[in-house]
C-alpha positions in Angstrom: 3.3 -47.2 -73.2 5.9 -48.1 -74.9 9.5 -49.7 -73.0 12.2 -47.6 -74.5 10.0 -44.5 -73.4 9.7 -45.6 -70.0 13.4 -45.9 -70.0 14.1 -42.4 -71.0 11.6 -41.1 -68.6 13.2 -42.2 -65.6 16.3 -41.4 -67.2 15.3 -38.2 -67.2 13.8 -38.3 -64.1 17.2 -39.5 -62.3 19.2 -36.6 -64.0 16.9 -33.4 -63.2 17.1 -34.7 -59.7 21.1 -35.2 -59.6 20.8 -31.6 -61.5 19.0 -30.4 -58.3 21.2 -32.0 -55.6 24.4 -30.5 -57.2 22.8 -27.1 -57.9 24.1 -25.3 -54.8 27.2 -27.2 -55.0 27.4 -25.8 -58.7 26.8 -22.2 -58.2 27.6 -21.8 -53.9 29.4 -18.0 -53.5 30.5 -19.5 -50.4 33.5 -16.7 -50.0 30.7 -14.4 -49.8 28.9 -15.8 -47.0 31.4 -15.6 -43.6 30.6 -16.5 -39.8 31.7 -13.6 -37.8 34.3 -14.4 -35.2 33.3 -10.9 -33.0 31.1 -11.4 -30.4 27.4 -9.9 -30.9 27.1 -9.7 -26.9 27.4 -6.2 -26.3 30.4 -4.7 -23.6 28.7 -4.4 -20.0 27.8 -1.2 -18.7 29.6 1.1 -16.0 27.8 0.7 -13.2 28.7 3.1 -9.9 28.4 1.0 -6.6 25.5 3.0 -4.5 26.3 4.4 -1.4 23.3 5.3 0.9 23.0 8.7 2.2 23.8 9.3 5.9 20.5 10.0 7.4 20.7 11.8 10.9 18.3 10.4 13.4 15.3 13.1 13.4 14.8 15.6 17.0 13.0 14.2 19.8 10.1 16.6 19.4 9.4 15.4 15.8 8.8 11.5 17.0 6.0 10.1 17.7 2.4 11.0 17.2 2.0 14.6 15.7 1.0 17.6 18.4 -2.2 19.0 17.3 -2.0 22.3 15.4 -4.8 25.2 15.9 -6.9 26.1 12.4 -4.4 29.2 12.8 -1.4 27.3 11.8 0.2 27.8 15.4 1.0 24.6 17.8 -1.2 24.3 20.4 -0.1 24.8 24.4 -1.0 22.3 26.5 -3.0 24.0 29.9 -2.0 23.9 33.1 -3.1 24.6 36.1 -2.0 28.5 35.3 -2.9 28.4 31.3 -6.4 26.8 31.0 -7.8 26.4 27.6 -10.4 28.4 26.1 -12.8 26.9 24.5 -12.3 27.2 21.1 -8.6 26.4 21.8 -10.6 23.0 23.8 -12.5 22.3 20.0 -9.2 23.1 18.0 -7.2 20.9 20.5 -9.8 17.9 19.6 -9.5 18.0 16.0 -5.7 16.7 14.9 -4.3 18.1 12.2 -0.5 17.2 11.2 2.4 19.9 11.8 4.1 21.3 9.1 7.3 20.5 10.8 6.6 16.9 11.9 5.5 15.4 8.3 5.9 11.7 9.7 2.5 10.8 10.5 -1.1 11.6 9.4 -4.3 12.6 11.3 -6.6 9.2 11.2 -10.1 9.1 12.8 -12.3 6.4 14.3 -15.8 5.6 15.2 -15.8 5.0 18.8 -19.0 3.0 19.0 -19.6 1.8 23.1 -17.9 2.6 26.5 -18.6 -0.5 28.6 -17.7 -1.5 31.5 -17.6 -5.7 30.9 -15.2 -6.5 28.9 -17.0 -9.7 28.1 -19.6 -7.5 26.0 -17.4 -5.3 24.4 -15.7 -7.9 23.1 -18.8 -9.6 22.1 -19.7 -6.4 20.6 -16.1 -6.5 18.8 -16.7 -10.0 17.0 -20.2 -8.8 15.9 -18.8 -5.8 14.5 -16.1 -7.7 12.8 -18.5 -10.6 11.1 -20.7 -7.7 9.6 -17.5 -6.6 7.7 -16.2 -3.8 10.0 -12.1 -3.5 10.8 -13.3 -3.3 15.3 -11.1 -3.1 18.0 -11.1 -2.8 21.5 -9.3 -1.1 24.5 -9.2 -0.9 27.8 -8.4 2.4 30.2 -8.5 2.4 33.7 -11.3 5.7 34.8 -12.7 6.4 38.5 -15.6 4.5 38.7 -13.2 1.5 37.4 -12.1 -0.4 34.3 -13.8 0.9 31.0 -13.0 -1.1 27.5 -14.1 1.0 24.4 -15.1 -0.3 21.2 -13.8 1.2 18.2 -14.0 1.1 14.2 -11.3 1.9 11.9 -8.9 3.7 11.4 -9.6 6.0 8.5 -7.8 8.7 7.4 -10.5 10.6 5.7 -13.3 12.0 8.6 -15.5 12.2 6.1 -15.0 8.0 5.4 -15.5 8.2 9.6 -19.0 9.7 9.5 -20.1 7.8 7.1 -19.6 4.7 9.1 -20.9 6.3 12.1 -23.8 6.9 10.7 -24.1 3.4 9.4 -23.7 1.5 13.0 -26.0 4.3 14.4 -28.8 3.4 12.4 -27.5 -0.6 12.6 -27.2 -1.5 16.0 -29.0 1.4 17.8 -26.3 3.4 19.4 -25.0 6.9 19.3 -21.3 7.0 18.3 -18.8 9.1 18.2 -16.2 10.3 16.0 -13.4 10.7 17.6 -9.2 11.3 16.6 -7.4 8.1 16.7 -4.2 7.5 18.6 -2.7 4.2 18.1 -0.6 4.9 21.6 -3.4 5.8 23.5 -6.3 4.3 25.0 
């Protein structure tokens, strides 16, 4: 190639490149493009300081454990020595149901598996139920021939989830259980 057109290539090389470093210099509308000084960051919001409600501490009759209700609807009487208990008022007295005035607490049911009378095998017979998976507990209650600790499974709240277990530690460890109403105060 020849020199002189080596010369004017760069040449024109050098000056299409100045052309493009002074292009936005050249035409730059810079009045058009302004920073806001207003901030973006919108105005907090109005926030009311809660207040909690005054609660009033609920009736005496309405803590605790619920009283069991009849299938009627109406709250069973406890017997005494003038009042005894028929039996269906005996069954409907067995089976809790939750008051439609005490709404604190719900029936639950367990499986009450053994009454024994060494506490050293029912709590044997607690770990066992425990390692093959089963939420067991024990307790003790004092009766007239003398100390008696009860095994028990669950809670549940469902009888029906009850039964079901029952029948499975019937058929699993050769016993007949019982369902029975669980209170967590009682033993």
């Amino acid at each position: 190639m020849d020199e002189a057109l080596k010369i004017r290539l760069v040449g024109a090389l050098v000056l299409v490149a100045l052309l493009a470093l002074a292009w936005p210099f050249l035409f730059d509308d810079a009045e058009d493009i302004r920073l806001s000084k207003e901030s973006q960051i919108p105005s907090p919001p109005v926030v009311q300081e809660w207040q909690p409600a005054e609660h009033q501490r609920p009736a005496e009759d309405q803590i605790g454990w619920p009283k069991a209700v009849s299938e009627k609807g109406s709250d069973t009487v406890p017997p005494t020595a003038e009042t005894p208990l028929s039996s269906e008022d005996q069954a409907a007295s067995e089976q809790p149901t939750v008051s439609k005035s005490t709404p604190t607490l719900r029936a639950a049911w367990v499986v009450r598996v053994a009454s024994l009378s060494d506490s050293s095998n029912a709590e044997k017979l607690v770990a066992k139920l425990i390692d093959d998976g089963y939420r067991a507990f024990s307790r003790t209650s004092s009766a007239e021939g003398g100390d008696m600790t009860r095994v028990y499974v669950g809670p549940k709240f469902d009888k029906r989830r009850a039964d079901s277990i029952k029948l499975k530690i019937d058929k699993l460890y050769s016993v007949e259980s019982m369902v029975v109403p669980y209170n967590p105060g009682k033993p």
